[in-house]
ROMAR-967801 format. One record per residue: residue in one letter; x negated, y, z of N, C-alpha, C in turn. Coordinates in steps of 0.001 Angstrom, whole numbers, plus 500000, padded with zeros to 6 digits. Layout:
BEGIN
AXYZXYZXYZ/...
END
This chain:
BEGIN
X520571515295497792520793514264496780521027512913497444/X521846512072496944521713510646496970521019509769496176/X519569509061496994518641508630496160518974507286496345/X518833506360495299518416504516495428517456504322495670/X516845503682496449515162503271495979515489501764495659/X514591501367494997514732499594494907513292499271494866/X513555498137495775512157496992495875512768495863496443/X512992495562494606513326494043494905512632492495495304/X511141492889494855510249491639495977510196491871497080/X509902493086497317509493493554498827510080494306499780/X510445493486501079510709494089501990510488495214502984/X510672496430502625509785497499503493509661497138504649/X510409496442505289510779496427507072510120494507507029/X509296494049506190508542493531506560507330492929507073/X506751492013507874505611491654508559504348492243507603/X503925493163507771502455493825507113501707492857507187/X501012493017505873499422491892505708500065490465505487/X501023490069505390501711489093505019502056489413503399/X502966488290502496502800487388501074503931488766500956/X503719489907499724503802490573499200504547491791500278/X503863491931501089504010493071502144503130494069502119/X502559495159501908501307495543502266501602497284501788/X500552497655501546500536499328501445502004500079500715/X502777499119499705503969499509499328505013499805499879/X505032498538500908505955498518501901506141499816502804/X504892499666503273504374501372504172505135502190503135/X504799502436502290505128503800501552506890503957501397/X507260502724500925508786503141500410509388503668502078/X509274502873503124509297502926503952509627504635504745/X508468505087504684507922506056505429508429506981504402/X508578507096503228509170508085502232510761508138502221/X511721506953502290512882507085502382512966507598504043/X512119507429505343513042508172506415512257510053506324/X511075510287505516510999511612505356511534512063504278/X512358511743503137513050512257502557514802512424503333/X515250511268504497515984511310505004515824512573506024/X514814512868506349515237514035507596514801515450506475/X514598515413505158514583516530504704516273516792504010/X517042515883504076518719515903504105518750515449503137/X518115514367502280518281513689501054519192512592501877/X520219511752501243520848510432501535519783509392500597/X519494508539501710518656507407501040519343506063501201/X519626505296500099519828503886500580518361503022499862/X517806502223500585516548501561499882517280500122499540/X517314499337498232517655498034498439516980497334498136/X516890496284499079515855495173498272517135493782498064/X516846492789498340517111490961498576516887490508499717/X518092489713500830517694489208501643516741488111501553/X515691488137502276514297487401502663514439486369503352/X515479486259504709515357485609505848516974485754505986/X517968484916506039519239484603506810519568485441507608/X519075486120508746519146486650509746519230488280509184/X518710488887508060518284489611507643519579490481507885/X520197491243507906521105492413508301521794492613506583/X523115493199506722523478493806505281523091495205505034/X523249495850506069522758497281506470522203497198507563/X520542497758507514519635498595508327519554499761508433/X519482500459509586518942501789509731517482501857509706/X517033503161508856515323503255508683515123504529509819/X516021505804509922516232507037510206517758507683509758/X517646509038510074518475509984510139518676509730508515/X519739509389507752520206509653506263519300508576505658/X519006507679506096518182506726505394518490505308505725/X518606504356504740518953502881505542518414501346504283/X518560500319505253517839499740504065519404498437503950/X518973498284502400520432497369502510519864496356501888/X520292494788502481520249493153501700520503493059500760/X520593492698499922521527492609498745521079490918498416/X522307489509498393522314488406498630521782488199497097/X520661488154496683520399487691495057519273486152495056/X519656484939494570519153483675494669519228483248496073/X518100482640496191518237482056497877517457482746498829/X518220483207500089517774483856501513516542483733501875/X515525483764500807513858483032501583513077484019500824/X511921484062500847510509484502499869511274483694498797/X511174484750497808511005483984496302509793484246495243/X509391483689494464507867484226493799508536485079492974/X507612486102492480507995487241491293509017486626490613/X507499485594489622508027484797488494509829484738488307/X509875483645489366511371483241489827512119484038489987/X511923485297490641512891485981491554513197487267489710/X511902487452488478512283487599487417513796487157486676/X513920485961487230515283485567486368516641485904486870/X516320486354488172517701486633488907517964488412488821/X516803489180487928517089491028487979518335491228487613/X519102490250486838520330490888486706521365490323487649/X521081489662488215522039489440489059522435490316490628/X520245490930490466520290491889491783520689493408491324/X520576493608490001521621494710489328523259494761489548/X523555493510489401525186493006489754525567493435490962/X524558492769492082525243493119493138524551494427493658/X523817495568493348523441496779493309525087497377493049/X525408497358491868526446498106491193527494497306492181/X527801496134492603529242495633493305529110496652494997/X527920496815495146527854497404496443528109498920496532/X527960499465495102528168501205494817529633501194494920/X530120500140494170531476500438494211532362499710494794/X532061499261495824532637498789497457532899499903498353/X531699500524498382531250501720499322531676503006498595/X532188502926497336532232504063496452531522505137496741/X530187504858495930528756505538496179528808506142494629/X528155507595494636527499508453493367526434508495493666/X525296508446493007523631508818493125523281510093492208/X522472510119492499521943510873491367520944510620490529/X519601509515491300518568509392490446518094507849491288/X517628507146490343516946505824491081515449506051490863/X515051505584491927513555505347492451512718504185492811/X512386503676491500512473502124491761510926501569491702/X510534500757492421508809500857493088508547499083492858/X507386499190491548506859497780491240507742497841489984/X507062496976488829507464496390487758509285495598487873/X509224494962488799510333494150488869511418494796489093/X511236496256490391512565496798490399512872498080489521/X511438498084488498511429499309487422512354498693485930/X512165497058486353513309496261485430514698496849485396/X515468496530486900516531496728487395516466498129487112/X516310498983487696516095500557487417516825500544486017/X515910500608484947516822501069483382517621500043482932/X517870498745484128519690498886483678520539499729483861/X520047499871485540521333500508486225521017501835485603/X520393502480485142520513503932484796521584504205483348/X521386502993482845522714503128481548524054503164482537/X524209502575483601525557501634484089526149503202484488/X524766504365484979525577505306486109525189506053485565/X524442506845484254523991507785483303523096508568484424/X522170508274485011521060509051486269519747508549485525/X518439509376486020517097508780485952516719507832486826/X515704507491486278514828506418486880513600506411486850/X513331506520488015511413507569488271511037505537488638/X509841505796488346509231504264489041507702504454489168/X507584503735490333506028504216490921505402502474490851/X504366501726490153503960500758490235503171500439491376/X502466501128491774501899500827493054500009499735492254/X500620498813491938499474498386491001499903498054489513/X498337498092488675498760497716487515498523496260486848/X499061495286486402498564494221485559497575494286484485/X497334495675484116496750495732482753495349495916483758/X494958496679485126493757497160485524493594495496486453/X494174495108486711493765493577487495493093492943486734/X493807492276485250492962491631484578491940492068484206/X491466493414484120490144494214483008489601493767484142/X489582493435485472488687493284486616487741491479486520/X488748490530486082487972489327485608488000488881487596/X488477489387488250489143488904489980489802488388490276/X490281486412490739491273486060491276491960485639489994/X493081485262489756493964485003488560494934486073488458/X494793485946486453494912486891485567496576487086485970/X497288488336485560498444488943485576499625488509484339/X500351488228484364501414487241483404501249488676482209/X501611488094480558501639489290479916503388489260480271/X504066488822480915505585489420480905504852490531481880/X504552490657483009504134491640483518503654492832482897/X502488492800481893501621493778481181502333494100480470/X503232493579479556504044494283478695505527494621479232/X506094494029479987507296495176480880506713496504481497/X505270496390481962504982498042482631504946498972481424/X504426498237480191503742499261479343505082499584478586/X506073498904479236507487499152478348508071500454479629/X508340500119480701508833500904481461507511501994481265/X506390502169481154505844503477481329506746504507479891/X507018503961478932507426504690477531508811505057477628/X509563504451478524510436504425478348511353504887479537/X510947504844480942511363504991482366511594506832481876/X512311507377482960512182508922483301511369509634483058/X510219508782484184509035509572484973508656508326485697/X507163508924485844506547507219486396505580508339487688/X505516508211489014504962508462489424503421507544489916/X502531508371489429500854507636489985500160508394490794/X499985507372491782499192508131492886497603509098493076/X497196508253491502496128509113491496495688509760489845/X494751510744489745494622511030488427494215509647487216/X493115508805488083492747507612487511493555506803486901/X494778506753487814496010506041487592496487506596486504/X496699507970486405497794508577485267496947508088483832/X495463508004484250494716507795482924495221507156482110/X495373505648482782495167504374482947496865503936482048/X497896505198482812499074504803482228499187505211480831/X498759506373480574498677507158479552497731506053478188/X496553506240478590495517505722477486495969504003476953/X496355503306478261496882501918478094498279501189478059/X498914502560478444500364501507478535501358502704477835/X500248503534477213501098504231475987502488505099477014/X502086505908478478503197506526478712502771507798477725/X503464509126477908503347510069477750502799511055478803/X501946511564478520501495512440479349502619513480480466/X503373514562479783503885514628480645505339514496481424/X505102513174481179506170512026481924505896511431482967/X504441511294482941503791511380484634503041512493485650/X503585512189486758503343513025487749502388512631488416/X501783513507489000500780512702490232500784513064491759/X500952512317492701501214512347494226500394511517495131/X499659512173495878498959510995496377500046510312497608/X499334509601497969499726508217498854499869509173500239/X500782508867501668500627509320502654500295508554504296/X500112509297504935500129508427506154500828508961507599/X501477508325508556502138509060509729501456509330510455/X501225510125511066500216511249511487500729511230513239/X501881510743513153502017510270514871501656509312515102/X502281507879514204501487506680514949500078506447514556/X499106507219513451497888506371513507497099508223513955/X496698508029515178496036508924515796494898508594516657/X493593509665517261492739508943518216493638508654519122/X492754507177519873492792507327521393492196506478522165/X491968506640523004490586505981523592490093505153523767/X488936504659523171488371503739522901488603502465523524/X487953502645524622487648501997525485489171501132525715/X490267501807526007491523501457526311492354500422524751/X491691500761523828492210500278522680491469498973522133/X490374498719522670489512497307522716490031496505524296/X490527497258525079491186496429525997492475496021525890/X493428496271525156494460495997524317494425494977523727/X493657495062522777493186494113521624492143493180521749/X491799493163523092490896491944523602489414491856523329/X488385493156523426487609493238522809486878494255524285/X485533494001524196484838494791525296483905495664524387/X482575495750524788481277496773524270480368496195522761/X481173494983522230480681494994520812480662495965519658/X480290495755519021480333496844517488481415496123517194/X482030496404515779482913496149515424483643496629514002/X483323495545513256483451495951511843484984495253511273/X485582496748510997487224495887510534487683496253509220/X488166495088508247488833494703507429490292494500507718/X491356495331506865492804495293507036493364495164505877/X493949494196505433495013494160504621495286492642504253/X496126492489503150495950491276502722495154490459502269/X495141488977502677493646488679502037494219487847500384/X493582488169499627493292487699498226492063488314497875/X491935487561496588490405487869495760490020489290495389/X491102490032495316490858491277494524490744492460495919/X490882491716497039490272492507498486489001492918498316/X488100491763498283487001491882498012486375491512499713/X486857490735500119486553490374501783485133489492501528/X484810488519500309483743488098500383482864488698500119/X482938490134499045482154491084499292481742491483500701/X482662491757501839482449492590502466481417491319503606/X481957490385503491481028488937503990479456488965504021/X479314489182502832478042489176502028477370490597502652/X477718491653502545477416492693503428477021493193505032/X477914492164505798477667491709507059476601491253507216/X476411490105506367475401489031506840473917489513506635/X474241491075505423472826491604505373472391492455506404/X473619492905507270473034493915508456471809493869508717/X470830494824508885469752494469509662469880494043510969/X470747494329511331471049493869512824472285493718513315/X472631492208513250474148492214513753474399491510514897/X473584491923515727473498491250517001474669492290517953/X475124491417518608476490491713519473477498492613518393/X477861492310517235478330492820516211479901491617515758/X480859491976515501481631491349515253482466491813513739/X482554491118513064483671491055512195484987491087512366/X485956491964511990487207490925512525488096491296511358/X488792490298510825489379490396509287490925490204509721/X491900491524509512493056490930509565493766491370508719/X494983490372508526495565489869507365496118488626506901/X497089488233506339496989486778506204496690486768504789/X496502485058504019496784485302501970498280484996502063/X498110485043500567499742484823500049499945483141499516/X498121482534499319498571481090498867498545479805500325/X498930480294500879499295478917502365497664478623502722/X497101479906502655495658479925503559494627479206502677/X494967479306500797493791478789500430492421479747500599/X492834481276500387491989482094500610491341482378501904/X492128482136503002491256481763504401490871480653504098/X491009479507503820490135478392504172488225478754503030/X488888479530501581487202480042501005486858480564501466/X487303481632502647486464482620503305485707482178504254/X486317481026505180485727480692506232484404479840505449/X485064479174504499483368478404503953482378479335503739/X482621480500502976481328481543502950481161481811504067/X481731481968504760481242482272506465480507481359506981/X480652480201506473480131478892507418478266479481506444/X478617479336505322477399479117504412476484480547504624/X477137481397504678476154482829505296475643482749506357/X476306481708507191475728481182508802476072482535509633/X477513482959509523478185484574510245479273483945511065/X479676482809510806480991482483511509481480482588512815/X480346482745513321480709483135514818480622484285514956/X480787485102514427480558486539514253481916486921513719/X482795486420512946483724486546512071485252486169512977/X485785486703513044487053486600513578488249486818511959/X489515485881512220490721486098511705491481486207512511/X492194487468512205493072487589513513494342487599512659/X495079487090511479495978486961511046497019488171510717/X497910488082510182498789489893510651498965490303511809/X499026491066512098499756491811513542500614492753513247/X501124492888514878502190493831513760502016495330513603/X502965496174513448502222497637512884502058498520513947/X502823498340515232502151498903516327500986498986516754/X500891497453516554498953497185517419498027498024516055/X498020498049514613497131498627513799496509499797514704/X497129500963515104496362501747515901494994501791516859/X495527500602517575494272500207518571493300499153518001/X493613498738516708492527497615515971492044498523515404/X491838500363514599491547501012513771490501501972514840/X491642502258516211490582503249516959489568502248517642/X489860500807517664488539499917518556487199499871517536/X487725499891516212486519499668515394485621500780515400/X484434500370515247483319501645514808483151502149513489/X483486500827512485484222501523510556484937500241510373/X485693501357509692486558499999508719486132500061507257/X486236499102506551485541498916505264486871498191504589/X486595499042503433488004498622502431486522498377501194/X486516496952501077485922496438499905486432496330498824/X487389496534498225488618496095497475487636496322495814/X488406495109495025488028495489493257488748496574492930/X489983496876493444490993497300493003492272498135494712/X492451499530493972493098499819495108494013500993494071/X495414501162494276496021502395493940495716503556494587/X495758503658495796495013504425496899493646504336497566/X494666503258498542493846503261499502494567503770500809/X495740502948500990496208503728502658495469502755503929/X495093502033503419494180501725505117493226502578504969/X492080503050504674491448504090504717492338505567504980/X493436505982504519493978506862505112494373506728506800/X495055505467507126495070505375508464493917505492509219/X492761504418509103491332504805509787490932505870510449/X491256506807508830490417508267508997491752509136509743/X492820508512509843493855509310510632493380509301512205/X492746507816512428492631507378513886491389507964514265/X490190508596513320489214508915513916488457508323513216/X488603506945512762487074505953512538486919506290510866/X485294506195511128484659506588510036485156505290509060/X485411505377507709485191504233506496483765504099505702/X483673502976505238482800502715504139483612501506503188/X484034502334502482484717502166500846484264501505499562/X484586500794498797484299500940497227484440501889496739/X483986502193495345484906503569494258486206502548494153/X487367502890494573488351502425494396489617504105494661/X491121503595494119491938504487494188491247505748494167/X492274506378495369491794507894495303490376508399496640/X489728507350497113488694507381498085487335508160497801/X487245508285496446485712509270496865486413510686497032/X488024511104496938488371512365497283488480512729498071/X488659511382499322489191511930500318488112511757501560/X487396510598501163485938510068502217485004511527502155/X484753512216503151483647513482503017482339512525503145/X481278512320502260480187511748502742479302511867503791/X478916511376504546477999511469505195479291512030506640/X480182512384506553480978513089507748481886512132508059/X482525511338507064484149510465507799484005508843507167/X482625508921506543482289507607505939481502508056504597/X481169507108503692480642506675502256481749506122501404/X481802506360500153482192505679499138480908504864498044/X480813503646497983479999502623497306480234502472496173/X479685503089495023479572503219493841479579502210492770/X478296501179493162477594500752492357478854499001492584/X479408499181494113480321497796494214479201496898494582/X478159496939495263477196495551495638477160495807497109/X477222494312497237476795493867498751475900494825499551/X474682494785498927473095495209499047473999496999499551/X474856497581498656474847499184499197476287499441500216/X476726498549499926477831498309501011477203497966502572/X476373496993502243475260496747503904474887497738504342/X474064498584503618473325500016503757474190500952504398/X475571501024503907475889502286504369476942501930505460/X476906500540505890478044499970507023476680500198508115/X475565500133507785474385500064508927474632501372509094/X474399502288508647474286503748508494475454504440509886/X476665503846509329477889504474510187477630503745511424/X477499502317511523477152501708512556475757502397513549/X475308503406513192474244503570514214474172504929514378/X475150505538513728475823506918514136475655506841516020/X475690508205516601475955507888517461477454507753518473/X477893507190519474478756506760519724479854507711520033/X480381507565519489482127508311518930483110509262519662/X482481510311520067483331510912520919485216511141520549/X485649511906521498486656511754520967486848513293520280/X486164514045520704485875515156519545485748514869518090/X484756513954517734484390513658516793485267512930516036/X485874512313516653487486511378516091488386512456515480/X488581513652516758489338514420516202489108515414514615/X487898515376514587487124515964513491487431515093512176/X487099513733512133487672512782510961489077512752510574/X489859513018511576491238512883511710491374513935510543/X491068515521511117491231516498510417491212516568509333/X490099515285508331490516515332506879491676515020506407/X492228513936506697493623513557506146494562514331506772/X494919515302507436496032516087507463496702516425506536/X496419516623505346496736517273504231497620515932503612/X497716514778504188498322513637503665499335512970504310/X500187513786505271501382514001505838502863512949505136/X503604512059505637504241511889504459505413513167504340/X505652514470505306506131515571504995505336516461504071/X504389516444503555503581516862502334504320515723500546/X503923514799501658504393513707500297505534513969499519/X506637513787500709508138513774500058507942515218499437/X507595515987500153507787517553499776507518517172498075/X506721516956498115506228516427496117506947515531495397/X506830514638496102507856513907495574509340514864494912/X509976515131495838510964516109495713511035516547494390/X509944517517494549509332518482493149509523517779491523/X509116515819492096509290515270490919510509514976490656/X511015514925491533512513514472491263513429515575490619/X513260516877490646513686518114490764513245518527488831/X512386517913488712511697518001487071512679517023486259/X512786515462487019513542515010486088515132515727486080/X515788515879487122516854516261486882517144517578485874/X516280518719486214515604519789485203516199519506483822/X515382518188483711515091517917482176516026517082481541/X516746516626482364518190515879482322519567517021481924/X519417518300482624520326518594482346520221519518481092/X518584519779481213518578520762479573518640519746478131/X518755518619478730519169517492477384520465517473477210/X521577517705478132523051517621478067523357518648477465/X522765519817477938522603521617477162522590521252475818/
END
């Protein structure tokens, strides 16, 4: 098949942990070059970001990512970059028929390019599967950070009724679409989230804190973007209860999305917990080094209010290192207790401390034992993924053609 994907805020092939980069990116990413080597043709499009930005990228074998020139060459906010969907529809369709391109089905990831999506699906008579990644309606029920626009809440709950097929990564999710945004049951699919299984692997310790500038401390790591709905001051507050955080380090990486107002609150709770010297920001890095920041740590802790998944915890547990989690996404399925980490129920500081002490005094990490954590997420391959994916794609067309019947 010839698939579209669209993500029109977000750049897959951009700086991770940076202003609307993060676990999505990974995914469209890593799904258009394993649907490319399973002989699907992929073009992914987003909006050039940066001047420099290419018209055509290669991702892999049958896979590529294309610019498409819509407003101005920079970051644009949602909001804003809202008024220009038809114009990045315009030049979607001027570029099909430049190249004189047929598709078959669009695959369009986030609210904004699930907009674009059911234009273009009138323009070329194909489906339009769309995967949100997060929801507006579950952010606000959270009372975390500032509330979600209702143009947002009511375009998802329009595209869930109305799209193809909506893929959700987890059962919670399908709930969530179903009970609140009025999809139809079975109009959604469910797939979990994946991870690459070559680059996030053990490897030795010792060599991966010398990399990353780090000797015989403990080492407690936080990855992703920082905003409120992370839950990093949670995970703050948790630190500072260690019973013992002597030769113990924090290290939080990530950047925010508002010009470092959220680093500058974090560092004040840091100052005021009296942890700051304990606390490192190490800003984004890029996606190479993640490996040796995941195998240097002793756990990584995904505090989050809110998670669709959860792929930093999939990487972690790819690299070996144990997690300690919220109930968030799909994590109490995949965390074995007591074996590859905890999942934190209750969401408090007080049991988040408890069970970061717990992993922290495990004893020290062979590489057997890495290999043993690893072993859970196998099953989360993104050649498992697409394989499903596929399957969904294979339903809508199904059901497409017994409607023409």
């Amino acid at each position: 098949m010839r698939i579209a994907m669209l993500s029109a805020h977000s750049c897959p092939v951009g700086q991770l942990g940076t202003k609307d980069t993060g676990g999505m990116s990974v995914y469209i990413r890593e799904l258009a070059r394993e649907l490319g080597k399973q002989g699907h043709q992929i073009d992914v499009f987003t909006r050039i970001h940066d001047p420099r930005d290419p018209v055509i990228e290669s991702l892999s074998k049958n896979a590529r990512l294309i610019h498409l020139r819509v407003g101005a060459d920079e970051v644009m906010d949602k909001l804003v970059l809202y008024s220009y969907l038809p114009d990045f529809a315009c030049s979607l369709e001027a570029f099909r028929k430049e190249h004189q391109l047929k598709y078959d089905l669009i695959f369009s990831h986030y609210w904004l390019s699930g907009q674009v999506g059911q234009e273009v699906r009138l323009w070329w008579g194909v489906p339009n599967l769309v995967m949100f990644h997060t929801l507006g309606i579950i952010k606000n029920s959270l009372g975390v950070g500032e509330d979600e626009t209702e143009l947002r809440v009511e375009t998802e709950s329009r595209l869930a009724q109305n799209c193809d097929r909506v893929i959700a990564t987890t059962d919670r999710e399908k709930d969530v679409l179903v009970d609140s945004c009025g999809a139809s049951p079975d109009r959604v699919g469910v797939v979990p989230c994946g991870v690459n299984l070559r680059t996030f692997r053990p490897i030795d310790r010792t060599s991966a804190r010398a990399k990353i500038g780090f000797g015989s401390e403990k080492l407690v790591l936080f990855a992703g973007r920082l905003e409120p709905l992370k839950g990093v001051d949670l995970l703050m507050r948790a630190f500072a209860s260690l019973p013992s955080r002597r030769n113990t380090r924090l290290i939080i990486l990530g950047e925010d999305d508002e010009n470092e107002i959220e680093i500058d609150r974090l560092s004040r709770i840091s100052d005021q917990l009296n942890i700051q010297e304990a606390v490192i920001f190490t800003g984004a890095v890029k996606h190479d080094l993640m490996p040796y920041f995941y195998n240097a740590a002793d756990v990584c802790v995904v505090p989050s209010h809110y998670e669709s998944f959860g792929l930093v915890a999939l990487e972690a547990l790819a690299c070996g290192t144990p997690v300690v989690a919220t109930d968030v996404g799909n994590l109490n399925s995949i965390i074995v207790e007591g074996r590859t980490g905890y999942v934190v129920e209750d969401h408090s500081a007080e049991s988040l401390s408890a069970k970061m002490d717990e992993v922290l005094s495990w004893p020290k990490r062979s590489m057997g034992r890495s290999r043993l954590i690893r072993a859970s997420v196998k099953g989360h391959s993104w050649a498992s993924v697409a394989g499903q994916v596929n399957e969904e794609f294979q339903t809508v067309l199904s059901r497409q053609l017994a409607a023409a019947d």
